[in-house]
GUGUTOR-717871 format. One record per residue: x, y, z of N, C-alpha, C in turn. Coordinates in steps of 0.05 Angstrom, whole numbers, plus 5000, padded with zeros to 4 digits. Layout:
<pts>
<pt <X,Y,Z>,<X,Y,Z>,<X,Y,Z>>;
...
</pts>
This chain:
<pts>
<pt <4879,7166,8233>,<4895,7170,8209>,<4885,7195,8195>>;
<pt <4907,7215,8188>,<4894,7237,8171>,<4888,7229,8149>>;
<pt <4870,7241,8129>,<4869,7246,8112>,<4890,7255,8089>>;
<pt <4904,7269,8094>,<4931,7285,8076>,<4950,7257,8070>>;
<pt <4949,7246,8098>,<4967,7216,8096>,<4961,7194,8073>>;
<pt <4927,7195,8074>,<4920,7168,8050>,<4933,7171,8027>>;
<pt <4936,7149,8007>,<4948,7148,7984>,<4916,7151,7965>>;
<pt <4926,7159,7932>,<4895,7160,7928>,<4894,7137,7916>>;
<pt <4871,7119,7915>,<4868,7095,7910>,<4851,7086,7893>>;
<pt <4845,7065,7878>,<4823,7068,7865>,<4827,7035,7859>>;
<pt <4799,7021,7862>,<4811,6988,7868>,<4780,6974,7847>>;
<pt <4788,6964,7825>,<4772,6955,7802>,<4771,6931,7819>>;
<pt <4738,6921,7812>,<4736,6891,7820>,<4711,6888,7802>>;
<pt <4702,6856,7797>,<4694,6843,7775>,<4699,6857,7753>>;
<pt <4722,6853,7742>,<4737,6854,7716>,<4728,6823,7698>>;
<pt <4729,6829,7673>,<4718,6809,7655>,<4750,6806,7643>>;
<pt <4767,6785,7657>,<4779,6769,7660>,<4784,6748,7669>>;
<pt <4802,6726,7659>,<4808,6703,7668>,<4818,6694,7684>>;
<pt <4847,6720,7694>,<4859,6713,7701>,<4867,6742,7724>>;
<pt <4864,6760,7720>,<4859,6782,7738>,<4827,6787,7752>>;
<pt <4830,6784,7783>,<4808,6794,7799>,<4797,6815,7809>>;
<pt <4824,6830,7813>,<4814,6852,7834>,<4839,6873,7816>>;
<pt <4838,6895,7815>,<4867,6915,7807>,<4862,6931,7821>>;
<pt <4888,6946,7832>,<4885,6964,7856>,<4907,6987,7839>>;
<pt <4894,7009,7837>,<4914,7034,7825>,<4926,7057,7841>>;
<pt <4945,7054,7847>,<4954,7076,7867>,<4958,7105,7853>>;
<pt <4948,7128,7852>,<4950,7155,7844>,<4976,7163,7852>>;
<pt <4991,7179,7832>,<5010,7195,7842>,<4994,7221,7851>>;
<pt <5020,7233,7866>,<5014,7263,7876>,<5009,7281,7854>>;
<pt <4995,7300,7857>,<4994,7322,7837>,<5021,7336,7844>>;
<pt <5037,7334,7818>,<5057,7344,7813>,<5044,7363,7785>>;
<pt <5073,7382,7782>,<5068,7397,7762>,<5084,7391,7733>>;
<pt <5068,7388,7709>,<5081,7384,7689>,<5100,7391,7666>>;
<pt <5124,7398,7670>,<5143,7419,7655>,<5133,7420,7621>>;
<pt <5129,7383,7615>,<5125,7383,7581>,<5110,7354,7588>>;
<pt <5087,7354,7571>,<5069,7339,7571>,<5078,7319,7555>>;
<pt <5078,7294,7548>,<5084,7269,7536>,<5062,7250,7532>>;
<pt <5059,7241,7509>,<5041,7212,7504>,<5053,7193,7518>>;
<pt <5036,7174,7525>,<5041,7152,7539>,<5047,7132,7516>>;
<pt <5031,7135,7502>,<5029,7112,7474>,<5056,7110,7461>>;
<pt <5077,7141,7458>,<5096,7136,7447>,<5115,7124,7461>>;
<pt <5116,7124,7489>,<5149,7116,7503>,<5136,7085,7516>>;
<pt <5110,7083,7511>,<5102,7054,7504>,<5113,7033,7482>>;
<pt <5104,7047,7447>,<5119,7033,7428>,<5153,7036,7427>>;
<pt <5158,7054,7442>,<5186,7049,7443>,<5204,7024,7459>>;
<pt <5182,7017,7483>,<5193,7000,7496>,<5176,6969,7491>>;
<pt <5164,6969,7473>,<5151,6944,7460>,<5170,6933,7440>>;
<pt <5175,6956,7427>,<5194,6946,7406>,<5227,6938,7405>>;
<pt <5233,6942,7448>,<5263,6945,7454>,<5265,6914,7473>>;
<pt <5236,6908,7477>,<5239,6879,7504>,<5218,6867,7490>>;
<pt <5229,6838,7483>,<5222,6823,7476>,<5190,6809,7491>>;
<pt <5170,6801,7477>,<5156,6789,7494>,<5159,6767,7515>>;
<pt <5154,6769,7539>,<5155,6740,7551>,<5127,6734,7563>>;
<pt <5129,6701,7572>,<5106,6689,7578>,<5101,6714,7617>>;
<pt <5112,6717,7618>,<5112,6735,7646>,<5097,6767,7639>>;
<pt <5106,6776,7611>,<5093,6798,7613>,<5062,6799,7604>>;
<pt <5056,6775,7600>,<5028,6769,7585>,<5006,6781,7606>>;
<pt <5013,6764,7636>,<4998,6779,7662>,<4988,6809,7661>>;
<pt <5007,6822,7656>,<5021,6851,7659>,<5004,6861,7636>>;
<pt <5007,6852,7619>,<4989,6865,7593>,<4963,6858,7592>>;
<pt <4949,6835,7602>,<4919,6833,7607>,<4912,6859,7629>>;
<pt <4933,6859,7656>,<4919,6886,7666>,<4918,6908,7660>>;
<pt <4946,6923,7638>,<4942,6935,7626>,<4918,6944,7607>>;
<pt <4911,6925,7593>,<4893,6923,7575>,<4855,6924,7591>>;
<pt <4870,6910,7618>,<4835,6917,7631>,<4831,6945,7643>>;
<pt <4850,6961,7656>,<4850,6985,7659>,<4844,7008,7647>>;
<pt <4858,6999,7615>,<4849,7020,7597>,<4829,7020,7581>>;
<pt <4812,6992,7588>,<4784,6986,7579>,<4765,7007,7602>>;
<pt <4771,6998,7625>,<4760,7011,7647>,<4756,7037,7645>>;
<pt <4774,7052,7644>,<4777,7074,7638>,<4763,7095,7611>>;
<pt <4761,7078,7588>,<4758,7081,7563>,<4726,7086,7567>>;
<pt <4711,7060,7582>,<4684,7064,7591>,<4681,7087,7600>>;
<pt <4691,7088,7616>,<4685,7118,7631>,<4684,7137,7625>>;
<pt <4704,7139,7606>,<4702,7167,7590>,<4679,7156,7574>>;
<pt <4673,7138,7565>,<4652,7130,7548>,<4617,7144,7549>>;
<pt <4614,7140,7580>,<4598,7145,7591>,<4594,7174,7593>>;
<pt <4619,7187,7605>,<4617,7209,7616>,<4602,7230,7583>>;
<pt <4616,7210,7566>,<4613,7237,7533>,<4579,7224,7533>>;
<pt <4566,7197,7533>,<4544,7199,7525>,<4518,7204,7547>>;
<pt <4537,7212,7567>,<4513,7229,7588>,<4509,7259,7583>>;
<pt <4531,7277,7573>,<4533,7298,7561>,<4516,7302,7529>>;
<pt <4518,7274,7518>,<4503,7282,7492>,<4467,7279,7498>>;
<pt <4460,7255,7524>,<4434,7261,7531>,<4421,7280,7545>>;
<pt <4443,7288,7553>,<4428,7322,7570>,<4431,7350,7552>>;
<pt <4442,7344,7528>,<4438,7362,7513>,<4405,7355,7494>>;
<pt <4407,7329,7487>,<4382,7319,7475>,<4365,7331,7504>>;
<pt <4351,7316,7518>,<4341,7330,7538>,<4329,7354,7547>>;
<pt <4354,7374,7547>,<4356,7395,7547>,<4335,7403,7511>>;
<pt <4345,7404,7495>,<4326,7407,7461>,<4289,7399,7472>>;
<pt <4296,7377,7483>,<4260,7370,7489>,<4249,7389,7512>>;
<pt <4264,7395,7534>,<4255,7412,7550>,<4239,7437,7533>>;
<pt <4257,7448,7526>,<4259,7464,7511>,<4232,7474,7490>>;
<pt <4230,7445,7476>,<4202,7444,7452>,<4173,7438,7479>>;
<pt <4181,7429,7500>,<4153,7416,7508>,<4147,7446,7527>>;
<pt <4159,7460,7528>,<4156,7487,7552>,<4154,7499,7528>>;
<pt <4154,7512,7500>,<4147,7522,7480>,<4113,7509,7475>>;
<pt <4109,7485,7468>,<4083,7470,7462>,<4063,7481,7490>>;
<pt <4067,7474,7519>,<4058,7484,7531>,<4050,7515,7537>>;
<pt <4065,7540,7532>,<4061,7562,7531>,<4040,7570,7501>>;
<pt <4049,7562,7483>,<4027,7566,7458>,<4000,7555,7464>>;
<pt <3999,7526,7481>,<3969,7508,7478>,<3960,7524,7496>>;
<pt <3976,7541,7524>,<3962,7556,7541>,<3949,7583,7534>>;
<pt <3965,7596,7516>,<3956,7618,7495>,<3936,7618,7488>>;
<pt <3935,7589,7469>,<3907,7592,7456>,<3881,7585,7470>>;
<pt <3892,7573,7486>,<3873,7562,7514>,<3860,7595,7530>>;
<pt <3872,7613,7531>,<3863,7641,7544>,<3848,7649,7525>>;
<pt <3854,7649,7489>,<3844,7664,7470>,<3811,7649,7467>>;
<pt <3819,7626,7468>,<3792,7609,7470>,<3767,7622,7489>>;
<pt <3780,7618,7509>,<3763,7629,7532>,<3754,7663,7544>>;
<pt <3770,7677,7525>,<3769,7701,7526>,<3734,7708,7502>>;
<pt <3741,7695,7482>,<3733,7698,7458>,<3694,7678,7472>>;
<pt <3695,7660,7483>,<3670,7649,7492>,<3658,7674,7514>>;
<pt <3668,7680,7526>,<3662,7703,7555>,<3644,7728,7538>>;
<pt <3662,7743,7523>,<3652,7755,7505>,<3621,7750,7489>>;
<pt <3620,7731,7477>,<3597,7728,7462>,<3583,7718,7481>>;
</pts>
């Protein structure tokens, strides 16, 4: 099977639900986007046009676990970015502390040789 052929996939399992086990997300193709759109709005549009039923309840727990899923992720991705900037700041001070203690460490020893 080629490769070009697979669909892209992406398949959530142990979800912290009751009633959903496994969610399987099929990717669309990269297509190109003429005008960009919120999702959120042509969502409240159609919340507010179909009535709830006991059927779409299913539908909306996976909804709702997907975009938790997701939400993490980006969650993660922003606070791995804010520790490698921290990180990065300590690198930074401890390669400063080391070049000065080494400094004075030569001046030390320069200054004993001498006398």
């Amino acid at each position: 099977m080629k490769q070009s052929e697979l669909k892209n996939m992406v398949i959530l399992k142990n979800l912290p639900s009751n009633i959903v086990e496994e969610a399987i997300i099929i990717l669309k193709a990269n297509k190109k986007i003429k005008k960009l759109e919120k999702v959120e709005k042509i969502k409240n549009k159609e919340e507010n046009s179909v009535e709830h039923k006991q059927k779409d309840y299913i539908l909306k727990e996976a909804e709702m676990l997907v975009t938790n899923y997701i939400s993490n992720f980006e969650e993660k991705k922003k606070s791995k970015k804010v520790e490698q900037l921290k990180n990065n700041v300590k690198y930074k001070r401890l390669k400063n502390y080391a070049s000065i203690t080494t400094l004075a460490l030569l001046i030390e020893s320069i200054i004993l040789l001498i006398k």
